[in-house]
Structure formats: structure tokens, C-alpha cells
C-alpha positions as CSV (number, residue, x, y, z in Angstrom):
1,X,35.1,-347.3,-8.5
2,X,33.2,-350.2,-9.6
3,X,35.8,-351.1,-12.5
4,X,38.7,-350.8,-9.8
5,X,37.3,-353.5,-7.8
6,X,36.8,-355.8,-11.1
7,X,40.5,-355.3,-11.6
8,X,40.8,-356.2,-8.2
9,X,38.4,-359.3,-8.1
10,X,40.2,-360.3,-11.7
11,X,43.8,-359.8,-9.8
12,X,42.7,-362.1,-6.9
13,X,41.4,-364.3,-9.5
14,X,44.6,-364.9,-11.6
15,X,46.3,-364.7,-8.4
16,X,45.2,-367.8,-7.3
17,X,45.1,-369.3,-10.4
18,X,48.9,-369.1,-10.6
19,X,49.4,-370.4,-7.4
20,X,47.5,-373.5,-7.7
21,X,49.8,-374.0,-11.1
22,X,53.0,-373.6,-8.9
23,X,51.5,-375.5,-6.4
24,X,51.1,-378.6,-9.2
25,X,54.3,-377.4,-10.9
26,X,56.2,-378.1,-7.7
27,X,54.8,-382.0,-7.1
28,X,55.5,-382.7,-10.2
29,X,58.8,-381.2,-10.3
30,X,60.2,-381.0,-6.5
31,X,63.4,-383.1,-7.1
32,X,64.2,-380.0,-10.2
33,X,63.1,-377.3,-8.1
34,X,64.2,-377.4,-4.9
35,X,68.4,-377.6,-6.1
36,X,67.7,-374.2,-8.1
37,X,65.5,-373.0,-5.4
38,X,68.5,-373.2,-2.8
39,X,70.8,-372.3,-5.7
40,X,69.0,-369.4,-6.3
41,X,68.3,-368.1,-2.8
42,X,72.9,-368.6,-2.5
43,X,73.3,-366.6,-5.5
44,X,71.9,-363.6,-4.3
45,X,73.4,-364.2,-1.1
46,X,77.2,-364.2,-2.4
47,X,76.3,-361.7,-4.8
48,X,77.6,-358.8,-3.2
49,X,80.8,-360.2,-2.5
50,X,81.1,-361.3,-6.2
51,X,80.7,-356.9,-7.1
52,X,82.9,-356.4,-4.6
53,X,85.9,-358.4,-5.5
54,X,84.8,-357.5,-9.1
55,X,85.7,-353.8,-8.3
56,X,89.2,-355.3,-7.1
57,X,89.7,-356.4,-11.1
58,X,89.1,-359.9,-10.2
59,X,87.9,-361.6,-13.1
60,X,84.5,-362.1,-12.8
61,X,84.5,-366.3,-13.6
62,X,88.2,-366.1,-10.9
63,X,85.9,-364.2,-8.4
64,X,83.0,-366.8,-8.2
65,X,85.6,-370.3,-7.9
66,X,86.7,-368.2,-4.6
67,X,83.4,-367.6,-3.2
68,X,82.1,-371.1,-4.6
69,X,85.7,-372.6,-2.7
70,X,85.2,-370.9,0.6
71,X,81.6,-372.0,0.9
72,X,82.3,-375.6,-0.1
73,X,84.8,-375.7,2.4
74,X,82.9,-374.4,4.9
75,X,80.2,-377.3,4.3
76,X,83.2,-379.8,4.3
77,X,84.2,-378.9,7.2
78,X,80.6,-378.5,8.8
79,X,79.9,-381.8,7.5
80,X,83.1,-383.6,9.3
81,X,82.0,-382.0,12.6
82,X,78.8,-383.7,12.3
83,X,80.1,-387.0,11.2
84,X,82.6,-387.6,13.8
85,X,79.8,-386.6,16.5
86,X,77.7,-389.3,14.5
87,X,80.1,-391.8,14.8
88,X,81.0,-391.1,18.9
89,X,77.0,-391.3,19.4
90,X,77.1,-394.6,17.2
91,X,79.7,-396.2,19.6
92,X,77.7,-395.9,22.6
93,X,74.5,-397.1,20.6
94,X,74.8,-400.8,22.7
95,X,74.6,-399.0,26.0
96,X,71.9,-396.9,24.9
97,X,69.9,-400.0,24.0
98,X,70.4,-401.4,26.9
99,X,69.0,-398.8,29.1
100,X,66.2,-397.9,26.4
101,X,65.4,-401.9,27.5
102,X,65.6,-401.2,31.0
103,X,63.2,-398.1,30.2
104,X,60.8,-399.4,27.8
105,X,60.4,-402.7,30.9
106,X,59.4,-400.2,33.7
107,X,57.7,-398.6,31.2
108,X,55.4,-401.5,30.7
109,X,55.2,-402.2,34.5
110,X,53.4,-399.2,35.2
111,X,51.2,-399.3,32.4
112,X,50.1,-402.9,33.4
113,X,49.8,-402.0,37.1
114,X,48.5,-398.2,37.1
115,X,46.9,-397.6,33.9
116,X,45.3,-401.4,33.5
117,X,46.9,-401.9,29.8
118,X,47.4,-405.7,29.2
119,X,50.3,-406.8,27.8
120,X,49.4,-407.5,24.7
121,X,48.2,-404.5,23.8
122,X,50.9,-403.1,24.9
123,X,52.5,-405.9,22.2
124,X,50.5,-404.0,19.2
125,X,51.2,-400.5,20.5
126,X,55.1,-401.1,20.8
127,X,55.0,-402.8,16.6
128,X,53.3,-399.9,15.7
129,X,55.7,-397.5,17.2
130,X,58.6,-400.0,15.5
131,X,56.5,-399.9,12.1
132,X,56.6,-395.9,12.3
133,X,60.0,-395.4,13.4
134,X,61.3,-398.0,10.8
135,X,59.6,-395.6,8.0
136,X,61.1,-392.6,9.6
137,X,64.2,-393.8,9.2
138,X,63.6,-395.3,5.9
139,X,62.8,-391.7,5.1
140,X,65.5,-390.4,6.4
141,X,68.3,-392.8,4.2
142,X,66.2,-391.5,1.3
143,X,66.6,-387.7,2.7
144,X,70.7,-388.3,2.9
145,X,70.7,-389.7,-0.2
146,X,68.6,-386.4,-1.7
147,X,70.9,-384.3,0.3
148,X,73.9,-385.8,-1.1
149,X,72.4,-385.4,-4.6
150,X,71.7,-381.4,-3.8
151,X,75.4,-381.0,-2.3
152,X,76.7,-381.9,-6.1
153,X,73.9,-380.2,-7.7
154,X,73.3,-376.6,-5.4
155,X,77.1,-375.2,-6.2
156,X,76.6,-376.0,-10.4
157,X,73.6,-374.0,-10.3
158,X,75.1,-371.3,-8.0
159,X,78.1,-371.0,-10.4
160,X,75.6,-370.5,-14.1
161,X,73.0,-368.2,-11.8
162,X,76.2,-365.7,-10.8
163,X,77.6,-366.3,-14.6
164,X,74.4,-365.3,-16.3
165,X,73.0,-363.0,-13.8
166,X,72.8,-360.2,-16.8
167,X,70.6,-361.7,-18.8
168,X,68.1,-362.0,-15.6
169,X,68.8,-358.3,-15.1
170,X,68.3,-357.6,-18.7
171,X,65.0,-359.7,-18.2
172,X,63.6,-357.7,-16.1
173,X,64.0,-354.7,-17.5
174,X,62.4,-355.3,-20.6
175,X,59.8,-356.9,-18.1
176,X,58.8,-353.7,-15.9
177,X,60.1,-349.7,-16.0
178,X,63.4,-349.2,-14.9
179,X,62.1,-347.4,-11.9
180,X,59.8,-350.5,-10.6
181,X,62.4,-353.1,-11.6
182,X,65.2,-350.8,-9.5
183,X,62.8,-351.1,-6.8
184,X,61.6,-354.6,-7.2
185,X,65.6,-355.8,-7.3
186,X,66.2,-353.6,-4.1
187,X,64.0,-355.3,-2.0
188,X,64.3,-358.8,-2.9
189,X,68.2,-359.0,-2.6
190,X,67.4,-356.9,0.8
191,X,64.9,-359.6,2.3
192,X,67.4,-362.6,0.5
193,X,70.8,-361.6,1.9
194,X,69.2,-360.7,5.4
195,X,67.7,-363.6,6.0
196,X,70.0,-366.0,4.8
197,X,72.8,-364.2,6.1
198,X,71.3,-363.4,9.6
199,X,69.7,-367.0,9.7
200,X,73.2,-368.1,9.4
201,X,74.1,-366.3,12.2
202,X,71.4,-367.5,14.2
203,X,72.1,-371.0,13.5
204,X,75.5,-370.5,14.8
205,X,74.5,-368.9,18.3
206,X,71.9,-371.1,18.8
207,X,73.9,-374.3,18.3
208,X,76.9,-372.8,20.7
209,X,74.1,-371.8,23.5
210,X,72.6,-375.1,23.6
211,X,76.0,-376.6,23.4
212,X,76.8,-374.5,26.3
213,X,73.8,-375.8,28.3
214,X,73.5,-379.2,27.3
215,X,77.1,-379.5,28.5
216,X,76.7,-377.6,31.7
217,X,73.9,-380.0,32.5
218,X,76.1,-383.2,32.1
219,X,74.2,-384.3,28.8
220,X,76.1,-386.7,26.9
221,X,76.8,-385.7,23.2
222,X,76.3,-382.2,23.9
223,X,78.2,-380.9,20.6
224,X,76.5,-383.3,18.2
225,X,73.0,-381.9,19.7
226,X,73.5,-378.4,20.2
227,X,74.7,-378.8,16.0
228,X,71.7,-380.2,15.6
229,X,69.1,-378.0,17.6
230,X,71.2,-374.9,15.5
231,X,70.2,-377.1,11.8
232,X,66.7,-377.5,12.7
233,X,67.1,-373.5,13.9
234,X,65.9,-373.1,10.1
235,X,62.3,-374.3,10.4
236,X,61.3,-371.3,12.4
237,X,58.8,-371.7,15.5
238,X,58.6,-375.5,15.3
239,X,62.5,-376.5,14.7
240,X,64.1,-375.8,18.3
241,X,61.5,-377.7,19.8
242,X,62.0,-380.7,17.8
243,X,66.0,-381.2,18.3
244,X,64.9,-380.8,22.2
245,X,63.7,-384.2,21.5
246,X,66.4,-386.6,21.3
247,X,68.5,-385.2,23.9
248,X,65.7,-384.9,26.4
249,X,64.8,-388.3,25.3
250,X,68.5,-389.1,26.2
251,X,68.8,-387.9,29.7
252,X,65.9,-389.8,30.7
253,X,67.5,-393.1,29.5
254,X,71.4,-392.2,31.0
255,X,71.0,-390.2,33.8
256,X,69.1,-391.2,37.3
257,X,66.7,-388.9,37.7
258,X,63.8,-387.6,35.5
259,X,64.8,-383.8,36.6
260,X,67.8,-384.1,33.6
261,X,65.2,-384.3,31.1
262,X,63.0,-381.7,32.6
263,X,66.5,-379.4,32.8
264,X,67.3,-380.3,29.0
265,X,63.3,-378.8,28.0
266,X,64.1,-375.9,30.1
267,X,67.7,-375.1,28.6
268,X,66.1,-375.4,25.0
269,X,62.9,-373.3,26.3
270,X,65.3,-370.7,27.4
271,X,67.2,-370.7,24.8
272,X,64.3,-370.5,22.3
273,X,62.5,-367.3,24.4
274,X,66.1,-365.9,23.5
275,X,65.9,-366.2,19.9
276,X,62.6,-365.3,19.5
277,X,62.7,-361.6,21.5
278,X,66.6,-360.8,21.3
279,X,68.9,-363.0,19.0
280,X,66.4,-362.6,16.1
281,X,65.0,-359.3,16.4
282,X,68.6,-358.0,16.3
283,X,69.8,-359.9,13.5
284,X,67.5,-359.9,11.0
285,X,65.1,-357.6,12.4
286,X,62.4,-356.7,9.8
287,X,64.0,-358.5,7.1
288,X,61.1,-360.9,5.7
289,X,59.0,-359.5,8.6
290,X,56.1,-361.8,8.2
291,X,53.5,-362.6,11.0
292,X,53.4,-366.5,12.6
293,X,50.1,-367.0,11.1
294,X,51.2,-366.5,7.8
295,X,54.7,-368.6,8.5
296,X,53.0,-372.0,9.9
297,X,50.7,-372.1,7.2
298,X,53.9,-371.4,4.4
299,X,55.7,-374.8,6.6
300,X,53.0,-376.7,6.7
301,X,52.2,-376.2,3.0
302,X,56.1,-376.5,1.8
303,X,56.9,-379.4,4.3
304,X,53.5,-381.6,2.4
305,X,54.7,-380.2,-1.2
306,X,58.7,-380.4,-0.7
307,X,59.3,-382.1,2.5
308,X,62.1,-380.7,5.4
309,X,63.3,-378.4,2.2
310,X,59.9,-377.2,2.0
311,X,60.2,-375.9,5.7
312,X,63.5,-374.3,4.8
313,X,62.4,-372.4,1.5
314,X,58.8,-371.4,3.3
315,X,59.7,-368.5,4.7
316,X,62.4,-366.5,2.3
317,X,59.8,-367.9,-0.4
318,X,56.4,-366.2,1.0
319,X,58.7,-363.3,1.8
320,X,59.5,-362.5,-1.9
321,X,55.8,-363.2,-2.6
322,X,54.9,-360.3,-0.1
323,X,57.2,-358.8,-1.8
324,X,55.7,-359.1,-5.3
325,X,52.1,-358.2,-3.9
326,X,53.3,-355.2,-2.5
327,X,54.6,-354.0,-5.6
328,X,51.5,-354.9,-7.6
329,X,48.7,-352.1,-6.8
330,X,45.4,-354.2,-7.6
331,X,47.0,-357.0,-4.9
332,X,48.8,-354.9,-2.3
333,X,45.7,-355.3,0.5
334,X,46.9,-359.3,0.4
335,X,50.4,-357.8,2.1
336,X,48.1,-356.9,5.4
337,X,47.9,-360.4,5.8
338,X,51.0,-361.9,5.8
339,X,53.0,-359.0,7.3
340,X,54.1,-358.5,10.6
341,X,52.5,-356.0,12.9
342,X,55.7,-355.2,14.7
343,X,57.8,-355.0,12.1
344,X,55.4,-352.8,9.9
345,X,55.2,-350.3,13.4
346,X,58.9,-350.0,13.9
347,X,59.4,-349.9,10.1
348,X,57.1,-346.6,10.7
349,X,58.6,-345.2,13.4
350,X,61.9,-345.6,11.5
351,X,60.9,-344.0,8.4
352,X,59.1,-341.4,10.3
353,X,62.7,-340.9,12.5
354,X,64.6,-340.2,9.6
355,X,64.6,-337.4,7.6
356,X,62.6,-337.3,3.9
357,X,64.7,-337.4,0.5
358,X,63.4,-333.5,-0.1
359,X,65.3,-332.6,3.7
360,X,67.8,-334.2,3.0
361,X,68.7,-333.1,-0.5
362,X,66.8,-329.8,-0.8
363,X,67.0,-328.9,-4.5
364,X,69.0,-326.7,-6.2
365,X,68.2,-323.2,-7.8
């Protein structure tokens, strides 16, 4: 007993110990990582369409120009949907500023008169709002100019991962027994394909109900937002909330009454109940099944380390990690504390539902 809680206590130990060195290895090298990282989490994605069109005689290298083509395309054209939306909202930029004037002046006015706020410290409060926007948007050039780096990048990486994905099968072979390393592969490509795949899915309905609404409501630019609210879909809990933002923002500069703005919060808060207790649930179900707790905590920590793809590689990442705990015996009581209640008791009920591997193959005599 007492030497199974050493192990334990010299498990937990290491434990930590290697994540503090990936935590360091990942300052260091973020601008390396997070291209394979995304690479990586693709691969597995595509990989069952890769088998399958390999079991059509499709040459394997043939097989993976297709799948690498269609997705490209698929960006190209997501990108040139979001550029020509850019561009309309850019053209009506000069009447925007006007009213943000008009805005920002009655603004002032009943700070001055209700609150008591002189106008000069209004002065300092209005440069310190330019002084952080100006570095947001400083931040965000840089971020383009990353992203345009990771577009080139992400399908080169995708490409060698599905070319040499034998010699990381091979790897892990020799790593673990075939059994554990059947097992192991099982589950990650499970949690990887269901969440990418079903976040995809996600993305898409989100974007077309907020579309939906945001048009409904009168809300200028309701394509370019709704797109956006569906990106920012991917940073789970917090993301939704933030592309509410702008367009509430919006409707309180262009439209004559503050009830827009209250209407665009309650379209998005709809919306948002939606994807949390039916869109979701449905499409990815249990698939990384990990509790909020454990999520906000993995953003917080992979927005400081990596930034916005930090967000987007928190969750799949801490879901293989549960995965790797739960496969390691000395370090499986850590998997209570990321997991998700709900999805561990319907993963129960399900396995309990269907019928055991001895019923339903009785041996033979």
C-alpha cells in the first residue's frame, strides 16, 4: 500500500515536472509549435478520408493533394466571404465615425452633468482608451500577419504528418503493448475527429443563427458578424460573448433607440443557451467531455502562453491529456478533475444500455 502511493506521489511528481518543461518549451517555441500543433490536430481529422479513398486504389500521395485541395479551397473561399464583408463595413467606416462622434459628445454631456466628471478627465480617460485600442489593433496586424504565415505553413505540415504517419504508428508500438497502444490510438483520433469535426459544424450553425437574427433585427452587416460570432464559436464559453460586442456596439451608434442593442445581447444570449444545451450536446456530445472548470483554466493558460491560438488548441489539447492520464494507472485519479460529470453519467448509462462483449459474442465450444 504504502509503496503504491510512492509510485503515485513520484507520478504526480514527474507529472508536473513535465508540464512546467512544456509550459517553457512552448514560450520559447510558440511561433514552431502552434503551425504543427494545428497541423497535427487536421491530420487526424482527414485521416479517415485518406483510408478511405486509399481502399478505392487511390494512391496514397494522389489521395492526400485531394483532401489537402478541397480544404484549401474551402479556406479560399471562406476567406473571400470575409473580405468582401470587410471591405462593405470599410465603406461605411466615415459614417460610423460620425455617429461614434455624435455618441462619444452625449456621452461626455452626461458624464459632466450626472456623474460630475470634468472634462479633462474625461481628456485622460478617452487617450487611454485610444492608447489601448491603438495596441489592440497593433496586435491584431501582427495576428494577420501570423495567420498568413500559418495558412502557408499548416497544409506543408498536414501533407509530411499524413505521408509519414507509419513511422508515428510504428513509434508507438515499440513505445507501449500493442493492446494499450490499440487503445491509446482509438481514443485520441475519437476525441480529435469529434471535436474538430463537430466544432466545424457548430461554427457553421452558429454563424447562420446569428446571421439570421442580426438580420431579422435590422443590424447592418449582419453576414460579416454572424461569420464572425461563428469564428470566435471556437474559444468555448467566452467566444460568443465577445463577437456580441461589435455588433451590439453598432446598433447603438446607427439605430435610434438603445432597445437594438439590448435586442442584439438577447439574440446572441439566445443563441448561445442554444449551443450550450442542444447544438453542442448533439454534435459532439461526450467527445472531449471536460468540465468548465477545467476548460477556463486550459484558455486562460493557452491564451497567456500562445495567444487567440492558445484558446483554440486548449480544449482538444487538455482533452488528449485526459486522455493520457486515463490510460496511465498511477495518474488516473487526476481524470476526476478535468472530466465532465454529465458526460461521464450518460457515458455510464450508455455502456450499461448496451450489451457486454461476452453477450454479445458468447464463445464458442
Amino acid at each position: 500500500m504504502e509503496n503504491k502511493a510512492f509510485n503515485r506521489l513520484d507520478y504526480t511528481y514527474k507529472l508536473f515536472v513535465v508540464i512546467a518543461l512544456c509550459i517553457v518549451a512552448l514560450i520559447l517555441a510558440k511561433d514552431i509549435f502552434i503551425p504543427i500543433a494545428f497541423a497535427g490536430f487536421i491530420a487526424i481529422v482527414m485521416l479517415p478520408s485518406i483510408k478511405w479513398m486509399e481502399r478505392k486504389k487511390i494512391n496514397t500521395i494522389l489521395a492526400i493533394s485531394l483532401i489537402l485541395l478541397g480544404f484549401t479551397i474551402c479556406l479560399i473561399l471562406l476567406g473571400w466571404l470575409i473580405v468582401d464583408q470587410i471591405v462593405a463595413l470599410v465603406n461605411d467606416l466615415p459614417d460610423i465615425q460620425s455617429r461614434l462622434e455624435l455618441f462619444t459628445e452625449s456621452v461626455r454631456t452626461t458624464l459632466r452633468k450626472d456623474f460630475g466628471i470634468s472634462i479633462s478627465d474625461q481628456n485622460n480617460l478617452v487617450k487611454d482608451v485610444v492608447k489601448n485600442v491603438s495596441t489592440y489593433i497593433g496586435d491584431v496586424l501582427v495576428s494577420t500577419g501570423n495567420l498568413i504565415s500559418l495558412i502557408i505553413q499548416i497544409p506543408i505540415y498536414i501533407f509530411l504528418f499524413l505521408i509519414y504517419r507509419d513511422k508515428f504508428r510504428l513509434f508507438f508500438q515499440k513505445l507501449m503493448p500493442s493492446e494499450e497502444e490499440f487503445l491509446w490510438k482509438k481514443d485520441l483520433e475519437n476525441v480529435l475527429q469529434g471535436y474538430v469535426v463537430g466544432l466545424a459544424l457548430v461554427t457553421i450553425i452558429i454563424a447562420c443563427l446569428n446571421t439570421i437574427g442580426l438580420a431579422l433585427l435590422g443590424i447592418e452587416h449582419a453576414i460579416f458578424f454572424g461569420l464572425l460570432s461563428g469564428l470566435l464559436t471556437i474559444i468555448p464559453y467566452v467566444g460568443i460573448f465577445i463577437g456580441a460586442t461589435l455588433p451590439a456596439f453598432l446598433a447603438l451608434l446607427t439605430k435610434d433607440s438603445a432597445w437594438y442593442a439590448v435586442g442584439v445581447i438577447g439574440i446572441f444570449s439566445f443563441v448561445q443557451f442554444l449551443e450550450g444545451n442542444f447544438i453542442t450536446p448533439r454534435i459532439t456530445g461526450s467527445k472531449v467531455s471536460i468540465n468548465a472548470l477545467a476548460a477556463i483554466i486550459a484558455l486562460l493558460i493557452g491564451g497567456k502562453i500562445l495567444g487567440i491560438a492558445g484558446m483554440i488548441l486548449a480544449v482538444p489539447a487538455i482533452g488528449v491529456f485526459k486522455i493520457i492520464l486515463g490510460h496511465t494507472e498511477h495518474l488516473k485519479p487526476f481524470v476526476v478533475l478535468l472530466e465532465d460529470t454529465n458526460a461521464t453519467q450518460a457515458n455510464q448509462q450508455q455502456d450499461e444500455d448496451m450489451p457486454s462483449e461476452e453477450n454479445a459474442n458468447p464463445p464458442v465450444s
